[in-house]
C-alpha positions in Angstrom: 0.0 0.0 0.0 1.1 3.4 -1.0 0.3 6.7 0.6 1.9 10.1 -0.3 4.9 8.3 -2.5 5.9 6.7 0.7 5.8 2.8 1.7 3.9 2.2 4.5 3.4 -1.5 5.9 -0.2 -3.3 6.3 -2.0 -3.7 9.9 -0.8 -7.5 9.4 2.6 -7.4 8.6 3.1 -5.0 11.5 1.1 -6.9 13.7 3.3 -9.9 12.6 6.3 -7.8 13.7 5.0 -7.0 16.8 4.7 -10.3 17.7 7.6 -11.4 16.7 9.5 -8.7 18.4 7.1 -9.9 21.6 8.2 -12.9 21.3 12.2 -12.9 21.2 11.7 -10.2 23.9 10.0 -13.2 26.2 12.2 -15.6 25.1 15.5 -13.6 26.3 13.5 -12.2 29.3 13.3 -16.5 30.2 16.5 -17.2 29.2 17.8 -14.4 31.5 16.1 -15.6 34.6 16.3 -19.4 33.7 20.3 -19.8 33.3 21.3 -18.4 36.7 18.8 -20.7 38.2 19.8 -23.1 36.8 23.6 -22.7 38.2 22.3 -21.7 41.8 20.6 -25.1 41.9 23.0 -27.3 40.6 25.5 -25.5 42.6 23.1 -25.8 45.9 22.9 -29.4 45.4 26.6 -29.5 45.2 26.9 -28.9 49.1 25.5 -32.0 49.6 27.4 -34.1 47.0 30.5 -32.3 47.7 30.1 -33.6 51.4 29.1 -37.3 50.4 32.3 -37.3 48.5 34.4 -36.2 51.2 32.9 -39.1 54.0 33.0 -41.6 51.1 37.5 -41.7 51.2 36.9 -42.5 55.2 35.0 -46.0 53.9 32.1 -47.8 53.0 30.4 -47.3 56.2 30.8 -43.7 56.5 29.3 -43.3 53.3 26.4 -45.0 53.0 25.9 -43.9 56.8 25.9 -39.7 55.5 23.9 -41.1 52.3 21.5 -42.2 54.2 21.1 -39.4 56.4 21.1 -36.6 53.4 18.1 -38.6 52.1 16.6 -38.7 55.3 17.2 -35.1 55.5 15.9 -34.2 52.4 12.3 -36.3 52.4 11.5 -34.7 56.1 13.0 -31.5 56.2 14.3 -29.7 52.4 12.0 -30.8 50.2 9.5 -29.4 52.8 10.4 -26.3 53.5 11.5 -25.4 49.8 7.8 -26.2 49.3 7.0 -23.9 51.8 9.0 -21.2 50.6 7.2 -21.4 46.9 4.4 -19.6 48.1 6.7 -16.8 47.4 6.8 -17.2 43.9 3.5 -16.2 43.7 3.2 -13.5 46.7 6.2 -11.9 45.4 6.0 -12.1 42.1 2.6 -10.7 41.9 3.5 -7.9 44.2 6.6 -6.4 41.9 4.7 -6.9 39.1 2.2 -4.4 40.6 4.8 -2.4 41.5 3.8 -2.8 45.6 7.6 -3.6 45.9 6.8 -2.6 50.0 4.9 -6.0 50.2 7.9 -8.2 48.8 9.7 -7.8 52.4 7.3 -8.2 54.3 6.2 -11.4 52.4 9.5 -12.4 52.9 9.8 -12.1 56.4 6.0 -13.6 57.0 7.9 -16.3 54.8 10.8 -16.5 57.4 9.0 -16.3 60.4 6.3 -19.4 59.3 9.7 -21.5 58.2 11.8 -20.7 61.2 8.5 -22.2 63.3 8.4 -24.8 61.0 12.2 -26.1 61.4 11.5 -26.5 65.3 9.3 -29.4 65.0 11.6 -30.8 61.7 14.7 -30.6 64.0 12.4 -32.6 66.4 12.6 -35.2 63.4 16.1 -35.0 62.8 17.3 -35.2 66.6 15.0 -38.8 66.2 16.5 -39.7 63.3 17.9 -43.2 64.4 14.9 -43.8 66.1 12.8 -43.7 62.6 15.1 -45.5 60.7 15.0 -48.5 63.1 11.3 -48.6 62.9 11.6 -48.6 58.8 13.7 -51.4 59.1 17.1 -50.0 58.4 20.2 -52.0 60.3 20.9 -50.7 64.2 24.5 -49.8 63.7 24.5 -47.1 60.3 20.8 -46.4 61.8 22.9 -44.4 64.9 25.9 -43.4 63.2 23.2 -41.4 61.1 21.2 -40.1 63.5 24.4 -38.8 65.1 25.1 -37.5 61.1 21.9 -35.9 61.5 21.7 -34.3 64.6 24.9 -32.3 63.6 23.1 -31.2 60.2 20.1 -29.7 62.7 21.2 -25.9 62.4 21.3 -26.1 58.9 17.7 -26.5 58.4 17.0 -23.3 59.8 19.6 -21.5 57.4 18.0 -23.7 54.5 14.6 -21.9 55.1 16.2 -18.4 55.1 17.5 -18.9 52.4 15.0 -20.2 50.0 13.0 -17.4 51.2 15.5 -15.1 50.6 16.1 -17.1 46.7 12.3 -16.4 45.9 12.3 -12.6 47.0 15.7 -11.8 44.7 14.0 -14.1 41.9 10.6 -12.2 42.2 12.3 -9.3 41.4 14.6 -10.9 38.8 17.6 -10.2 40.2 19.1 -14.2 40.3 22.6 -12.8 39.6 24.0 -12.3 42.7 22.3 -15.5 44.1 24.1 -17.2 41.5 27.5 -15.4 42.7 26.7 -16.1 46.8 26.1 -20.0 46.2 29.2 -20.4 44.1 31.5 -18.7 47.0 29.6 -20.9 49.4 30.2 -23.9 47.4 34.0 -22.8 46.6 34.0 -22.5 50.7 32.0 -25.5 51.3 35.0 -28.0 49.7 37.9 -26.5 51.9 35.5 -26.4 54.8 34.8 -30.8 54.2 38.9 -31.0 53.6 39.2 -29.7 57.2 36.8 -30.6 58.8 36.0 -34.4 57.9 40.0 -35.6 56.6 41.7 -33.2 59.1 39.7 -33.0 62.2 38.4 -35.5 65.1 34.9 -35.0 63.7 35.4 -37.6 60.9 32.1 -38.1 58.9 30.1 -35.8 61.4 32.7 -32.9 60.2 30.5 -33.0 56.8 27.4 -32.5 58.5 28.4 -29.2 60.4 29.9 -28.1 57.1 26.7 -28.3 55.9 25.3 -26.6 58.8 28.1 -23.7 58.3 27.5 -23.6 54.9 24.1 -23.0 54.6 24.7 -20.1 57.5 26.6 -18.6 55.2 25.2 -18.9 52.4 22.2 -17.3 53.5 24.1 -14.4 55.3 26.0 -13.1 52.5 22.2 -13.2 50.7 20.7 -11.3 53.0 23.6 -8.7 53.3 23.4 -8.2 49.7 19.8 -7.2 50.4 20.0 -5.0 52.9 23.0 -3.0 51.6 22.2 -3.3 47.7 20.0 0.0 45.8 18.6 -2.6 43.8 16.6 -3.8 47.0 16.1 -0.4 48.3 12.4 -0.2 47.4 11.7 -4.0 48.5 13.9 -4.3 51.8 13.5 -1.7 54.3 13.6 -3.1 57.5 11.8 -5.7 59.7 8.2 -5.1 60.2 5.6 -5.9 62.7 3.2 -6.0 59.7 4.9 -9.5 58.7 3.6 -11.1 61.5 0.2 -10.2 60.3 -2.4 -12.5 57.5 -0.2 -15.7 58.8 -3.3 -18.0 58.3 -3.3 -16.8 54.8 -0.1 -17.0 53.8 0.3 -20.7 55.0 -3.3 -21.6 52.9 -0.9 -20.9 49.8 2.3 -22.2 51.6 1.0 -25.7 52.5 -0.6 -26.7 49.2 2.9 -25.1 48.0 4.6 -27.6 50.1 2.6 -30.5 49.4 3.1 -29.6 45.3 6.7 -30.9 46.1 6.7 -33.1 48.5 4.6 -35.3 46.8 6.5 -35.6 44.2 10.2 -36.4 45.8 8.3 -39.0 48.3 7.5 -40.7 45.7 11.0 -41.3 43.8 12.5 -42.2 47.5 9.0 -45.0 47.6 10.7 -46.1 44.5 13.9 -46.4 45.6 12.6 -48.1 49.2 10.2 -50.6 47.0 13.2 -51.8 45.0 14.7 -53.2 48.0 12.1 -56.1 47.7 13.2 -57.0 44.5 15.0 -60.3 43.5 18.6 -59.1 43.3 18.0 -55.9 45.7 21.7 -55.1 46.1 21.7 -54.4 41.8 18.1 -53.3 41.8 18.5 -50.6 44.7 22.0 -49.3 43.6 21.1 -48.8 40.4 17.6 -46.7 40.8 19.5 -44.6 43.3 21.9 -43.9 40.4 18.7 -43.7 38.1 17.4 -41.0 41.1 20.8 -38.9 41.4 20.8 -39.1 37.5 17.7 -37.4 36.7 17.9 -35.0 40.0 21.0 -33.7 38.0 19.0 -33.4 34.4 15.8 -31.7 36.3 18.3 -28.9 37.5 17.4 -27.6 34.1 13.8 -27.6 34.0 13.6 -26.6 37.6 15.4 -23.5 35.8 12.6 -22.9 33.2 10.0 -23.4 36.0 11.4 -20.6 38.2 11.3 -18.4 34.9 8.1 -19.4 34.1 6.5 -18.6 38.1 8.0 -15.1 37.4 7.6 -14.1 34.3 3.7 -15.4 34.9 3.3 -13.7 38.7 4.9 -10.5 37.7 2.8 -9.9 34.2 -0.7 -10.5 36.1 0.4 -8.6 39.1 0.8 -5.8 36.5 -2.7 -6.5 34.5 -1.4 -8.1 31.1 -2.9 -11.3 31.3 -1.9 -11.3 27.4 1.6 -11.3 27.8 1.3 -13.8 30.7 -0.2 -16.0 28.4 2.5 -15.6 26.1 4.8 -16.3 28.4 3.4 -19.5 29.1 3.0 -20.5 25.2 7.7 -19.2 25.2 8.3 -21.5 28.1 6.7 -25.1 27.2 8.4 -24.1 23.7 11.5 -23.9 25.4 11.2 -26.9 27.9 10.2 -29.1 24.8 13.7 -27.9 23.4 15.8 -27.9 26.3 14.4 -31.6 26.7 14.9 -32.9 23.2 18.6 -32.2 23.8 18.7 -33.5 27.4 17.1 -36.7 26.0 19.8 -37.3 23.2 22.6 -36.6 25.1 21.6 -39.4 27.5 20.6 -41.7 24.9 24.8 -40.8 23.4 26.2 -41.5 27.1 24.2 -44.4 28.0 26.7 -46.9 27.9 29.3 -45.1 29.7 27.1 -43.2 32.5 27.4 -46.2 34.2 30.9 -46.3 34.4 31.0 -42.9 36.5 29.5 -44.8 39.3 30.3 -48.6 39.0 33.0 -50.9 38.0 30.6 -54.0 38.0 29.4 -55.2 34.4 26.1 -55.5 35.4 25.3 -52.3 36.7 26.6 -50.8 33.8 24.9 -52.8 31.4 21.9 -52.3 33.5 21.8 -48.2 33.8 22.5 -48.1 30.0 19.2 -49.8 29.6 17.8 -47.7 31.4 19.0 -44.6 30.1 16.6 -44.7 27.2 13.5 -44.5 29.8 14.9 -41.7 31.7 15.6 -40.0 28.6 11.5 -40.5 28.0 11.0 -39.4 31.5 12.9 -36.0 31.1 11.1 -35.2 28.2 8.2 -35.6 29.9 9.0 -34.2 33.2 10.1 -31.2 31.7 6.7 -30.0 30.3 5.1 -30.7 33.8 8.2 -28.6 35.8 7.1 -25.4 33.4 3.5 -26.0 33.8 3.9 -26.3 37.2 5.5 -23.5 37.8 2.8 -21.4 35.8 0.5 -23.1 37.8 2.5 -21.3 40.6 2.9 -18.1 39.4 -0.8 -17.7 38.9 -1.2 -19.0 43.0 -3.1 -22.5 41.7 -1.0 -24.6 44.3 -4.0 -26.4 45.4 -5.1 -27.3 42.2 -1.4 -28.9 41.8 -0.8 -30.6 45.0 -4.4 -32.1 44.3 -2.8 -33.0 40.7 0.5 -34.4 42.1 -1.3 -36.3 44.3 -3.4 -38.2 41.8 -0.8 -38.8 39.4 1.8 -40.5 41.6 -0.3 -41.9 44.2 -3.6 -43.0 42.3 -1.5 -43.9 39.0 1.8 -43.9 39.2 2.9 -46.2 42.1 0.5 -48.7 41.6 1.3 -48.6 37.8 5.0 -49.3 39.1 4.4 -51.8 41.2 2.1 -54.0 38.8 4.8 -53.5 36.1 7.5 -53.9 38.6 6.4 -57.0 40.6 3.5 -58.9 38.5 5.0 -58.5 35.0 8.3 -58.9 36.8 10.1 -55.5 34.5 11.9 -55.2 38.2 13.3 -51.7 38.5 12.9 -51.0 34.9 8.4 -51.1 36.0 9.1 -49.4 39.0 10.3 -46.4 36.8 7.9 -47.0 34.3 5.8 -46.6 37.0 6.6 -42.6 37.4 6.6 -41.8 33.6 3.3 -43.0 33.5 2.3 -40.4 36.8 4.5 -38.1 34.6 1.9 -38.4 31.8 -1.5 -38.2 33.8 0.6 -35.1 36.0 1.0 -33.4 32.1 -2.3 -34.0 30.9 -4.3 -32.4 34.2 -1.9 -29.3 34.3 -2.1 -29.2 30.9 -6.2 -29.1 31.1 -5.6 -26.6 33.8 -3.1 -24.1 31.6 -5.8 -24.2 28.2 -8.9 -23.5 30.3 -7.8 -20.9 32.3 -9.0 -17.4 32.0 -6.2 -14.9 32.1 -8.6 -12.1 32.7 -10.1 -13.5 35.7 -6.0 -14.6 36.7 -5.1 -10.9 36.6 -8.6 -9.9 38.6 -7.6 -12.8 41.6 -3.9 -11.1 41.3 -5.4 -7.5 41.9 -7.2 -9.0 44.7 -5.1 -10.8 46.4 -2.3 -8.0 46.3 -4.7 -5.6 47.6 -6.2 -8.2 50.7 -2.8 -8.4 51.5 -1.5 -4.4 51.2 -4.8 -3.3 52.7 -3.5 -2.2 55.8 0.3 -2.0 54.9 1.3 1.4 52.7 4.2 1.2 50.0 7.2 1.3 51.1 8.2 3.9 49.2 6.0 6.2 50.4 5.8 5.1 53.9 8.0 3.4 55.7 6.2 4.5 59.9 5.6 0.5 60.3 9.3 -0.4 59.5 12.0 -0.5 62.4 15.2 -1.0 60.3 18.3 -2.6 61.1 
């Protein structure tokens, strides 16, 4: 079309433009949050490796004495409050992206003050850690050499909760860079901190447990100094409040459905690895779905990236009222996660036979893991797509709605899938992971169902709402700060 001896594009084309333009905009706005989450979780799961690999040069016993107390640890007391702390994803997020950046702290510290209450009965847990362990059958002797393991780890779960509320009110905001730059001095700190303490100390393999515990301390105070001293938090940090201690019974109607979300889903890999115990074989069958379980725990730190970008970039567009570009961003992540898992998936198909070798010398192991590399590639690919919806499902505060989910699919389908594969059609541990693609599957289709029939308007209207039950009787913080007592 011409006009005045100029050329002047259609309506289409520069709606086509647009779009495009809307959409490489989301996809590096994803990309940008995604990556450092990505590294902060692979390098917060590296305290915990890091510290298994020191114990493992004292011996065998040591080793499968802290392994057993980490997994212990992370079924009752990190997978719980991490839950917990997700809540935050949505509080948060929706509050910056209505620009009530005031609510974000005191969120956060409602957040810390409900977790640090929480660790108190979870320590409880931990102190009786021996105790439990007896009564699931676990030998006598590595059942009190871990409690003992445990019982040093105790005052880490109260920096763990800080900290992952600290991680969700930086990643609200999306400013995951310097969480990415605190966890990798921690880590750095955390392998010279295991040299002395478990190889040159009289602590032996307990020395990895207060590592842990100083670890996590730190990790969690350099966070929170970068908050307090940073400009870039100067709007969202501005002291404690009493107003935190306020709405507690509605902050913990999101948090516990938040919780459950996860927890249901970890139980149910460490059911998996318990059930294959009463296999024929055990000793193969339970070594290698723990190396299956550590396997795709490494893979999901990917996903779990792409999830976190997918709960912020969904929170912060319908606290702002642009249901349209939330949508969007919803369509730019499962795009991605499809991608990301394609890859994932070929690269463990390529390694398959020699993935085994990283953990075993014995033929049949090996052998073993490379057949099953093939079904865990399957299983990323699908797990992927559920860890983004998930996180939408999140981001728009639908937790209940996805513990119900979760529940369903591993519980109602997925476990009893496994076991019938595992035990009647005798597929061993190759049915009891079968078993969890298949939850996997019904998880995807119901949050998919969820994701399509959602209205984004109404989304947007329950954000508004729920930002403005929660700031009704707390002003922004940038324009009144009488509430606050800093320090």
């Amino acid at each position: 079309m011409r006009e005045g001896g100029g050329d002047v594009l259609s309506w289409p084309l520069l709606k086509d433009q647009e779009k495009k333009s809307s959409v490489k905009e989301e996809v590096k706005k994803q990309l940008w949050l995604s990556g450092p989450l990505m590294g902060v979780s692979l390098l917060q799961y590296c305290l915990q490796v890091i510290s298994v690999m020191f114990v493992g040069h004292l011996g065998s016993l040591p080793l499968s004495t802290a392994s057993l107390a980490t997994s212990f640890a992370s079924v009752t007391g990190f997978s719980f409050l991490m839950g917990t702390a997700s809540a935050l994803d949505t509080l948060c997020g929706q509050s910056y992206g209505a620009k009530k950046y005031g609510m974000l702290g005191i969120q956060m510290q409602r957040a810390m003050f409900v977790l640090t209450l929480l660790s108190v009965p979870l320590s409880i847990i931990w102190y009786n850690t021996e105790h439990f362990l007896v009564f699931f059958g676990q030998d006598k002797s590595i059942a009190s050499l871990a409690g003992s393991y445990a019982t040093f780890m105790i005052p880490s779960i109260f920096a763990y909760g800080l900290l992952q509320c600290l991680n969700r009110f930086l990643q609200a905001q999306n400013n995951v860079f310097p969480v990415v730059l605190c966890s990798g001095i921690t880590t750095c700190l955390h392998v010279l901190l295991c040299w002395v303490l478990v190889l040159n100390s009289s602590l032996g393999f307990k020395g990895a447990a207060v590592a842990n515990s100083i670890s996590y301390w730190l990790n969690a105070l350099l966070l929170f100094s970068y908050v307090k001293l940073s400009p870039s938090c100067s709007l969202t940090w501005t002291g404690f409040s009493k107003e935190a201690l306020q709405d507690i019974i509605p902050f913990t109607r999101l948090a516990i459905p938040s919780a459950l979300m996860v927890c249901l889903e970890m139980w149910s890999y460490e059911l998996v690895v318990l059930l294959s115990g009463l296999l024929p074989n055990p000793v193969i069958e339970t070594s290698v779905l723990s190396i299956c379980v550590n396997t795709s725990g490494i893979v999901w730190m990917i996903p779990f990236g792409l999830s976190g970008a997918a709960s912020t970039r969904v929170s912060n567009e319908l606290g702002a009222g642009n249901p349209r570009v939330a949508k969007l961003a919803v369509h730019v992540v499962i795009c991605l996660a499809i991608v990301e898992s394609i890859v994932i998936g070929l690269i463990l198909i390529v390694v398959r036979n020699l993935w085994g070798m990283a953990y075993s010398s014995e033929p049949e192991v090996v052998n073993y893991i490379a057949s099953m590399m093939p079904i865990l590639a399957l299983g990323n690919f699908i797990d992927s797509i559920q860890c983004v919806l998930s996180g939408v499902a999140r981001g728009c505060g639908l937790q209940k709605i996805g513990a119900l989910v979760n529940l369903g699919s591993y519980y109602l389908f997925g476990l009893p899938s496994g076991l019938l594969l595992g035990f009647h059609f005798h597929f061993r541990g190759r049915g009891l992971w079968l078993g969890i693609i298949c939850a996997m599957v019904v998880q995807v289709i119901c949050l998919s169902l969820v994701t399509i029939f959602t209205n984004w308007d109404e989304e947007a209207e329950k954000a508004s709402k729920r930002i403005q039950s929660s700031s009704s009787d707390v002003k922004d913080a940038s324009t009144d700060n009488d509430s606050t007592v800093v320090f």
